[in-house]
N, C-alpha and C positions, 0 to 999 in steps of 0.2 A: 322678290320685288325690290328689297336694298339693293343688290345690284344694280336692277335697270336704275333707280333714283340717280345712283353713286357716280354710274359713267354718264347719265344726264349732266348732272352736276358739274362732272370732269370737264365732258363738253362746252358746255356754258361757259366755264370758269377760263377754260382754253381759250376763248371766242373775244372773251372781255379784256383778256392780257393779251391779245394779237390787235382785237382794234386800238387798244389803246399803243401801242409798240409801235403801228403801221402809221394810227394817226393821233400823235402824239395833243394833247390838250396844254394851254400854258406853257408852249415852249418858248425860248426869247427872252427876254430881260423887260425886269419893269424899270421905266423912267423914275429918276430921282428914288430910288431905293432907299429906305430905313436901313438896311443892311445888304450883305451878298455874306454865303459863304461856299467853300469848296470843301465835296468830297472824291476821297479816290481810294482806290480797293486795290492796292497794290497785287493783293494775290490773281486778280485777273484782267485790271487795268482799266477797269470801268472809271469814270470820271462824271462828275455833276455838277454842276454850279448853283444856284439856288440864291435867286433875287427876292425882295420884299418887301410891301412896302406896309407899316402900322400906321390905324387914325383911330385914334378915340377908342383904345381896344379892342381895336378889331384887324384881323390882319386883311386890310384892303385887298390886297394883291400878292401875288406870287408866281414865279415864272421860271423854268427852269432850262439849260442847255447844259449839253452833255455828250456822250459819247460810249455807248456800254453793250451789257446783253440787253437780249428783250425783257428779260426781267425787271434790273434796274431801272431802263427807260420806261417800262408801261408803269413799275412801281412810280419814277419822275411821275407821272401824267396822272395815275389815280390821287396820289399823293396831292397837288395843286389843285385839281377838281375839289376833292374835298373839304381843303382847308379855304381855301379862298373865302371870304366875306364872315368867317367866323369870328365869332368873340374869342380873344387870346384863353382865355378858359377853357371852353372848348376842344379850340389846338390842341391845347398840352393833352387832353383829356382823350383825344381820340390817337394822340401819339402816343402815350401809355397804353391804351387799349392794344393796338396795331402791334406793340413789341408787346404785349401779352400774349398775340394772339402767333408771333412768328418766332420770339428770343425764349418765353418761357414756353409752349405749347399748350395757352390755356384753351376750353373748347371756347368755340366761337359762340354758342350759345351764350355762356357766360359772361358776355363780352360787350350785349347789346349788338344794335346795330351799327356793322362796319359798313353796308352796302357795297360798292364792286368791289371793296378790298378785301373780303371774302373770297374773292378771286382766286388771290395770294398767298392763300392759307397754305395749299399742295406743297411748298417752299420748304417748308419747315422741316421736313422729311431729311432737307441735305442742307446741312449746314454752308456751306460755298455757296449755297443760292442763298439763304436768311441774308446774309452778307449784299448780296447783290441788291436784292429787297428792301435794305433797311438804309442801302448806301443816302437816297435822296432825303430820308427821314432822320437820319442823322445831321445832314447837310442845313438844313432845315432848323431841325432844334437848337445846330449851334449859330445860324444867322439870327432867329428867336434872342438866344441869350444875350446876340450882341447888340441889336435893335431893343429889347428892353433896360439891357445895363444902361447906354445913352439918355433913355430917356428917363431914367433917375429910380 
């Protein structure tokens, strides 16, 4: 019966990293940004940019454009889904989780809930994809450092 769950799973997981790839969530740039930052994955040429804007600690908005595999890009799109309207605490808290759950390989159990970025987990398996996965979440964390350094 683990089998059939597993390739359920598989499936599902397939389904949520295609719609998200096909129809990308928070693409575009936000107006008047707290920050942008860019990433790029030289080893396979993925590209991200990553807009955002903070109020009152919360990250208002975020929006991304880019140009990559389907990976990177659905990772862009869960990635903004999720953080968006969060309290910066949070953010960081669910960014540590994500690279728990793709840089170290911790179980997703452990992890609390990730919701579709549970997806993303299958990645982990080849290193060259974690990369691709982690390119917006990187992107991300460093527009974060630089929208909080500013603001003291």
């Amino acid at each position: 019966m683990a089998e059939v769950s597993g390739a359920v799973d598989d499936e599902l997981y397939r389904e949520i990293l295609l719609d998200h790839y096909r129809h990308p969530r928070h693409r575009g740039e936000v107006e008047a940004p707290s920050a942008t930052a860019h990433g790029h994955n030289p080893l396979c040429g993925d590209e991200v940019d990553v807009s955002l804007r903070l109020r009152d600690g919360e990250l208002q908005q975020v929006a991304f454009q880019g140009q990559g595999c389907s990976i990177s890009m659905a990772s862009a799109s869960m990635m903004a889904e999720e953080v968006e309207g969060r309290p910066l605490p949070e953010v960081h808290d669910l960014i540590s989780r994500f690279r728990g759950l793709l840089v170290e390989g911790r179980d997703p159990a452990e992890l609390g809930d990730l919701g579709d970025l549970e997806a993303l987990s299958g990645v982990r398996k080849y290193l060259a994809r974690v990369k691709c996965a982690m390119l917006p979440w990187v992107a991300l964390e460093e527009g974060l450092s630089r929208a909080e350094g500013e603001r003291g």
